[in-house]
Chimera marker file (.cmm) of the C-alpha trace (Angstrom):
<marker_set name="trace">
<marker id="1" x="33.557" y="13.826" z="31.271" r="1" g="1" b="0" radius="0.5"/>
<marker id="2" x="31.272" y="16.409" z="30.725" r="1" g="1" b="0" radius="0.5"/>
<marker id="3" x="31.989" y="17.046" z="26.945" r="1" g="1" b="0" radius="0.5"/>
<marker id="4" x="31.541" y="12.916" z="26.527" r="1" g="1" b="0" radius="0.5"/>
<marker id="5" x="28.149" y="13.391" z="27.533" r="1" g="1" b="0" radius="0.5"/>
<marker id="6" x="27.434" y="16.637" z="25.617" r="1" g="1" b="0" radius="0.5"/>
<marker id="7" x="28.713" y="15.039" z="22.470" r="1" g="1" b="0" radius="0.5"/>
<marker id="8" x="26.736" y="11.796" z="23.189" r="1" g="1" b="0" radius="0.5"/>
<marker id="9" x="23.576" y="14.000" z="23.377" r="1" g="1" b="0" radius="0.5"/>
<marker id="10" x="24.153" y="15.978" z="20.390" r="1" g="1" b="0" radius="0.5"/>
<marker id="11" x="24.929" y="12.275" z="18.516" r="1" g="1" b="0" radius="0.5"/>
<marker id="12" x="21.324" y="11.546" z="20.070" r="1" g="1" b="0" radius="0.5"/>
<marker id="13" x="19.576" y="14.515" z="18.844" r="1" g="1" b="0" radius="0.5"/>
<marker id="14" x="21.239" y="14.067" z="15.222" r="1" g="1" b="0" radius="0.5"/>
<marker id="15" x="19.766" y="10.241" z="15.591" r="1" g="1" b="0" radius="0.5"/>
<marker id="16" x="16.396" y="11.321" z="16.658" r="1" g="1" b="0" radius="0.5"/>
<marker id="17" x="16.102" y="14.051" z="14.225" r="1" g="1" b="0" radius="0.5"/>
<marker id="18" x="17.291" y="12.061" z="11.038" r="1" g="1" b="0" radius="0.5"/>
<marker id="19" x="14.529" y="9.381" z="12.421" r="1" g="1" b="0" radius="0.5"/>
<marker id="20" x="11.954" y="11.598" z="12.166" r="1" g="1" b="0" radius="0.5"/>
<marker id="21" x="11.952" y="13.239" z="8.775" r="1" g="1" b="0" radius="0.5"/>
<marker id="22" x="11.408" y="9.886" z="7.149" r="1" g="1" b="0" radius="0.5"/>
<marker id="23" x="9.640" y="10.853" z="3.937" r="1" g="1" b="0" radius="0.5"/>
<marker id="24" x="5.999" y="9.523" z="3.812" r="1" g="1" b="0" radius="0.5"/>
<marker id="25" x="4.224" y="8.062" z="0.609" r="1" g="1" b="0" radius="0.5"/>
<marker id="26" x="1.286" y="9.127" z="-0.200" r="1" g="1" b="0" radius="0.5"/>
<marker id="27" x="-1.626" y="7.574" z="-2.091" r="1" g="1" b="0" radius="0.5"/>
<marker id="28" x="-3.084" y="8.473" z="-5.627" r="1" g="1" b="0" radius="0.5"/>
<marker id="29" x="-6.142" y="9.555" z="-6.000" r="1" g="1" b="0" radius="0.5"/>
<marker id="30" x="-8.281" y="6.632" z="-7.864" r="1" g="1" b="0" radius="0.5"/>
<marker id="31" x="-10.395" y="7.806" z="-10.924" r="1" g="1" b="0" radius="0.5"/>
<marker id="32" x="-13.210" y="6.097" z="-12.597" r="1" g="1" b="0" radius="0.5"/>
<marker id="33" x="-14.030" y="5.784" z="-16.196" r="1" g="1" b="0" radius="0.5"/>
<marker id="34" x="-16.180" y="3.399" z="-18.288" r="1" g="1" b="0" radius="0.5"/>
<marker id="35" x="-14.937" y="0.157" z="-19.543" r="1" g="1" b="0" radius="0.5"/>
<marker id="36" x="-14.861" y="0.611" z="-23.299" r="1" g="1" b="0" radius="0.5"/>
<marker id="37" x="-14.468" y="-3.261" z="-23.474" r="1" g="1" b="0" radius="0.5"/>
<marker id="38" x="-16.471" y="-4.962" z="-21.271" r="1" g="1" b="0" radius="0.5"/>
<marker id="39" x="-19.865" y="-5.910" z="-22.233" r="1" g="1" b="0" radius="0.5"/>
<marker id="40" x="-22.749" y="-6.823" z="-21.007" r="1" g="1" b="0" radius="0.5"/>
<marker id="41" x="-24.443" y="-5.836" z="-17.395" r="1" g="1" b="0" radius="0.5"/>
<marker id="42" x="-22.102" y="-5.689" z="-14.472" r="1" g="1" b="0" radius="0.5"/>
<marker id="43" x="-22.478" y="-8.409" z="-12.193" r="1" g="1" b="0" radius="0.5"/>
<marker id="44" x="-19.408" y="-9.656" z="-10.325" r="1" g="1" b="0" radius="0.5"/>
<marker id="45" x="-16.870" y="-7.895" z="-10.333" r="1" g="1" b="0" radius="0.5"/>
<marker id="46" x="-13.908" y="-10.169" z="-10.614" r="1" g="1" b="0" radius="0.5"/>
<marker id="47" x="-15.096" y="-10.061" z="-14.495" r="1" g="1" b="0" radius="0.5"/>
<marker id="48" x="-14.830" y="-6.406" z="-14.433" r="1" g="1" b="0" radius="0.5"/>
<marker id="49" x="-11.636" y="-6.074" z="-12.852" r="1" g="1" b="0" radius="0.5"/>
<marker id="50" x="-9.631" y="-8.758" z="-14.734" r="1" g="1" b="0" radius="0.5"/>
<marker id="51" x="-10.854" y="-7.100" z="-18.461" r="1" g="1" b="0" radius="0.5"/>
<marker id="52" x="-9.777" y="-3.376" z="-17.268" r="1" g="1" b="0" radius="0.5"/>
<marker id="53" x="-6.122" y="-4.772" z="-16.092" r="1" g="1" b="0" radius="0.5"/>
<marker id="54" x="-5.178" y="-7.453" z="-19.108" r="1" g="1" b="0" radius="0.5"/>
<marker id="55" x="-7.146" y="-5.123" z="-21.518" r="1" g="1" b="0" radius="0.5"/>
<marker id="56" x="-6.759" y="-1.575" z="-20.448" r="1" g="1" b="0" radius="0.5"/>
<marker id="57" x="-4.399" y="-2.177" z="-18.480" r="1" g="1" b="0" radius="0.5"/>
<marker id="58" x="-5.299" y="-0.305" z="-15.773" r="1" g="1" b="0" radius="0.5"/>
<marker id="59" x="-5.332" y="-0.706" z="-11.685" r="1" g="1" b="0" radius="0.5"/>
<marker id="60" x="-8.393" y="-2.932" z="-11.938" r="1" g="1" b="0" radius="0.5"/>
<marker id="61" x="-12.525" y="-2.516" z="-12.123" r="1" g="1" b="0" radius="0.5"/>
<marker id="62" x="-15.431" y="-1.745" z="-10.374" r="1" g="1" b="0" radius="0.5"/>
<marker id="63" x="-19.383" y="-2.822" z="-10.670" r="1" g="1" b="0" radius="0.5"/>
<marker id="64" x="-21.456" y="0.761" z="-10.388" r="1" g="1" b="0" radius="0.5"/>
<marker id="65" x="-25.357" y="0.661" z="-11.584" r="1" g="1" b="0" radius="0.5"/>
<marker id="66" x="-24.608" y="-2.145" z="-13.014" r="1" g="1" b="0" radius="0.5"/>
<marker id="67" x="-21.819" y="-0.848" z="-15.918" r="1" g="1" b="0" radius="0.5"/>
<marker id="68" x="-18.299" y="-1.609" z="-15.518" r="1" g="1" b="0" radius="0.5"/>
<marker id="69" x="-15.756" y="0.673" z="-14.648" r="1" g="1" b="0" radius="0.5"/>
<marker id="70" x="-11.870" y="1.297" z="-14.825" r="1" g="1" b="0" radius="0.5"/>
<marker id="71" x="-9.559" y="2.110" z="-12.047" r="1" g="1" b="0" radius="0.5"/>
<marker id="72" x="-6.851" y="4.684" z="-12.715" r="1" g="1" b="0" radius="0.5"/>
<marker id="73" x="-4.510" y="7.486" z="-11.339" r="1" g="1" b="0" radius="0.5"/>
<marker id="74" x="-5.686" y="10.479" z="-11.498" r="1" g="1" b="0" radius="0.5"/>
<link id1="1" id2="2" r="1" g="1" b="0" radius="0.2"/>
<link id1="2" id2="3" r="1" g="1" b="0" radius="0.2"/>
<link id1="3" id2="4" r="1" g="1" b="0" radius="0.2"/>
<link id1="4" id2="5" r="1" g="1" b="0" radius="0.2"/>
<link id1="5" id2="6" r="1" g="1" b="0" radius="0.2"/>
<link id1="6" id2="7" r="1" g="1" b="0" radius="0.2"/>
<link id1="7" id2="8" r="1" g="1" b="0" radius="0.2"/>
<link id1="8" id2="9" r="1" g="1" b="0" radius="0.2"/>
<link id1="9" id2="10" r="1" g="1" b="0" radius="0.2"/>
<link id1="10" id2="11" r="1" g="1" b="0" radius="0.2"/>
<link id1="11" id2="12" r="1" g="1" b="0" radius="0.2"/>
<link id1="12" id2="13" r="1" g="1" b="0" radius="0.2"/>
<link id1="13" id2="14" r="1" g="1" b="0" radius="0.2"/>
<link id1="14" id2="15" r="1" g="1" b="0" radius="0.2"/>
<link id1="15" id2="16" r="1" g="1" b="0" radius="0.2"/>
<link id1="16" id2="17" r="1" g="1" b="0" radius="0.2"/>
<link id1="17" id2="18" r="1" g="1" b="0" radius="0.2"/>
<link id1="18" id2="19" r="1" g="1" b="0" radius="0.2"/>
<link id1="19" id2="20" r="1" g="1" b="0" radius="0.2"/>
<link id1="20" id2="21" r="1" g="1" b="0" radius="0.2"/>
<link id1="21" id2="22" r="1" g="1" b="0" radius="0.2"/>
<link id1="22" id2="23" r="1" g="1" b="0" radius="0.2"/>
<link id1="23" id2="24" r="1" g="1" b="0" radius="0.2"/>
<link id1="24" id2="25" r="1" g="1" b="0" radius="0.2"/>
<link id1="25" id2="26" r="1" g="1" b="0" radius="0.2"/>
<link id1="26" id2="27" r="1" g="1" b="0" radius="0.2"/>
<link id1="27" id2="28" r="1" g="1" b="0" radius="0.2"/>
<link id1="28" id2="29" r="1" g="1" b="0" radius="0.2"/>
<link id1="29" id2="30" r="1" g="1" b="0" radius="0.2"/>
<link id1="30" id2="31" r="1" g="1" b="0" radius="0.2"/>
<link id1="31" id2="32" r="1" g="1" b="0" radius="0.2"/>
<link id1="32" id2="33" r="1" g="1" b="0" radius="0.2"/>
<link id1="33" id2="34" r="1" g="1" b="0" radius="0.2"/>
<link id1="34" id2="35" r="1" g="1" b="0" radius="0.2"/>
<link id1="35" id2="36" r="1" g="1" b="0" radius="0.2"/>
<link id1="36" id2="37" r="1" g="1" b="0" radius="0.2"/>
<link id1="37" id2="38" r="1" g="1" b="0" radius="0.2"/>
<link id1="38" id2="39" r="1" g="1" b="0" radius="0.2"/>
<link id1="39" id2="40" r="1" g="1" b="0" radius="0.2"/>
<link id1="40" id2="41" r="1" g="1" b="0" radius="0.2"/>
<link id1="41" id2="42" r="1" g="1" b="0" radius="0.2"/>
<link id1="42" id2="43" r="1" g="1" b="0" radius="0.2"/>
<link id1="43" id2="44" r="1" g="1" b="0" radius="0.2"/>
<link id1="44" id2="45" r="1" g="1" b="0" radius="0.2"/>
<link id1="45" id2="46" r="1" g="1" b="0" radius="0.2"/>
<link id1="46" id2="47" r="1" g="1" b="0" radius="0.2"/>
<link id1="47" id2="48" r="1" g="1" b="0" radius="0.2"/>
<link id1="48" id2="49" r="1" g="1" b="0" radius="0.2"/>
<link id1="49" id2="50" r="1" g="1" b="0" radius="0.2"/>
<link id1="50" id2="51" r="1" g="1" b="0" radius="0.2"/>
<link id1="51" id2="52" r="1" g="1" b="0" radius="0.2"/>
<link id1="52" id2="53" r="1" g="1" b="0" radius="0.2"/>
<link id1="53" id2="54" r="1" g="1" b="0" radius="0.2"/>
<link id1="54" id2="55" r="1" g="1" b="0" radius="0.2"/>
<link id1="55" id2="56" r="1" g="1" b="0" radius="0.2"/>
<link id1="56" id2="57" r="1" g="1" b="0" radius="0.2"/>
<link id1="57" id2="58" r="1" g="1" b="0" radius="0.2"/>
<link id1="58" id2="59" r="1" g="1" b="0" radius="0.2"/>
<link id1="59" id2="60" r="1" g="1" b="0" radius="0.2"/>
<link id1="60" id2="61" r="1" g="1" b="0" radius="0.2"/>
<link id1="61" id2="62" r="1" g="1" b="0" radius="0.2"/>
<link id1="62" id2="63" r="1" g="1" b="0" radius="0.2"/>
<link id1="63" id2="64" r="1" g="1" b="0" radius="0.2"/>
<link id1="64" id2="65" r="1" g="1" b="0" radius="0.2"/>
<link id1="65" id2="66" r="1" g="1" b="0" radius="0.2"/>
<link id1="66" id2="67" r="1" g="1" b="0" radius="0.2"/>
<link id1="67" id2="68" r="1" g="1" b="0" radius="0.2"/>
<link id1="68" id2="69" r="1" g="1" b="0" radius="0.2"/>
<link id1="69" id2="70" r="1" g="1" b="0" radius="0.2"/>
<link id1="70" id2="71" r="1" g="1" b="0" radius="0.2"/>
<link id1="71" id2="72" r="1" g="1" b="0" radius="0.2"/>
<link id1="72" id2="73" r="1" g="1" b="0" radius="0.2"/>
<link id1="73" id2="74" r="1" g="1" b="0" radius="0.2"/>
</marker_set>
């Protein structure tokens, strides 16, 4: 009886340990760089973002002083 339960708390352990060296993701870092297509001053966004993904296709765009810039992996 005694080896059952040894062997059921090694089988635990095993379990436990394979649980917790689940690989975790990490996030890119998120550079900025001037639209070389959009023009114009920098209002909304939403016009931003839309020309730096169909045209530069890149993550999307930010508004910043008014100029339009490009989201990217750095």
């Amino acid at each position: 009886m005694a080896t059952k339960s040894l062997g059921f708390f090694f089988l635990f352990l095993i379990v436990l340990a394979a649980h917790e060296t689940v690989v975790q993701k990490t996030e890119a870092r998120i550079c900025l760089a001037p639209s070389g297509k959009y023009r114009g001053l920098c209002f909304r966004e939403s016009g931003c973002d839309s020309t730096c993904k169909k045209q530069d296709h890149l993550r999307g765009g930010v508004c910043q002083r008014f100029a339009c810039y490009c989201q990217r992996n750095c």
